[in-house]
Every structure is written in structure tokens, then in C-alpha cells.
N, C-alpha and C positions, 0 to 999 in steps of 0.2 A: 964737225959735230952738227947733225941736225936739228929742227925743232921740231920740240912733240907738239906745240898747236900750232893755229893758222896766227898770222902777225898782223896785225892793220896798224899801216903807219898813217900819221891824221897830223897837220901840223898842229903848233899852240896854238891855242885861242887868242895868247894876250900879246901880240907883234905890235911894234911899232914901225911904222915907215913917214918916212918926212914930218916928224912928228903930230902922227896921229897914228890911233889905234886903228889895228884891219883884224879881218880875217876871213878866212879860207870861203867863198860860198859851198864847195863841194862836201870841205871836212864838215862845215857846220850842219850839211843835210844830211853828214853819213851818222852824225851826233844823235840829231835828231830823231832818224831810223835807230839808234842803238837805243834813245828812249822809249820807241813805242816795243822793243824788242828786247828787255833786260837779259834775255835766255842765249841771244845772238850776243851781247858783250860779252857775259860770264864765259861762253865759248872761244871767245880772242885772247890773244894777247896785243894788248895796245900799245901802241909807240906813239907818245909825243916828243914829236921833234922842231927845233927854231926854223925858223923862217932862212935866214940866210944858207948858204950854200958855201963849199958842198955838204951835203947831207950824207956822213960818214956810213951811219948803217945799210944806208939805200945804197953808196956807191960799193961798198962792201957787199951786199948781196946779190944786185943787180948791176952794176956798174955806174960808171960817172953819166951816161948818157939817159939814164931811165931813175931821177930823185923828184920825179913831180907827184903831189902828193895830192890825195888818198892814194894809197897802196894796196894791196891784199896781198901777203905773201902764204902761200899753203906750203902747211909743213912737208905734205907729201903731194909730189904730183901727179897729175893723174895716168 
């Protein structure tokens, strides 16, 4: 089964590691761009996923070797 939109996987915002809170610089700028661009999220579908690994959808889609995150995955390719 395919997907009829495009996917952005983005980790959580709320990880914890060594007890303290983190997160993503990359996902947090793609967040950012999705704020100044309301038209560009409505057209996603978003995936937030946990921090630890493996990351089942990404290994599911793309395999174990490609779960680093932000993603884009296109429903159709080109």
C-alpha cells in the first residue's frame, strides 16, 4: 500500500537523555519553516517519532541503515 501524501518524519520535541531534556537542531528548524509556512504542513503528513532506536517506520520504509531524522518521504516518486 502506498501513500497518497508526502511523510516528514521529525523526532519529539520532549527526549530525555542523561537526564536532561534535548532536542533535534534540524527537526526544530524544519518546525520552524513549517511555522512561517502553515500551507506546507497542511500538505504533510507528520510523523513524530522517540528518540531512541530503531525507529520502526523509518526501518520499515527505508531500512535500518537510513532512520536519521528529519526525513521527507514522497508519496510518489519522481
Amino acid at each position: 500500500m502506498t501513500a497518497t501524501r508526502d511523510r516528514l518524519f521529525l523526532l519529539r520535541p520532549d527526549w530525555i537523555d542523561q537526564d536532561r531534556p534535548w532536542f533535534c537542531m534540524a527537526c526544530a528548524a524544519v518546525e520552524g519553516f513549517l511555522g512561517y509556512y502553515p500551507k506546507v504542513r497542511d500538505a504533510l503528513d507528520i510523523v513524530y517519532l522517540p528518540y531512541e532506536r530503531p525507529r520502526h517506520p523509518m526501518v520499515g520504509l527505508l531500512g535500518e541503515a537510513h532512520q536519521n531524522l528529519p526525513a521527507l518521504v514522497l508519496a510518489e516518486p519522481f
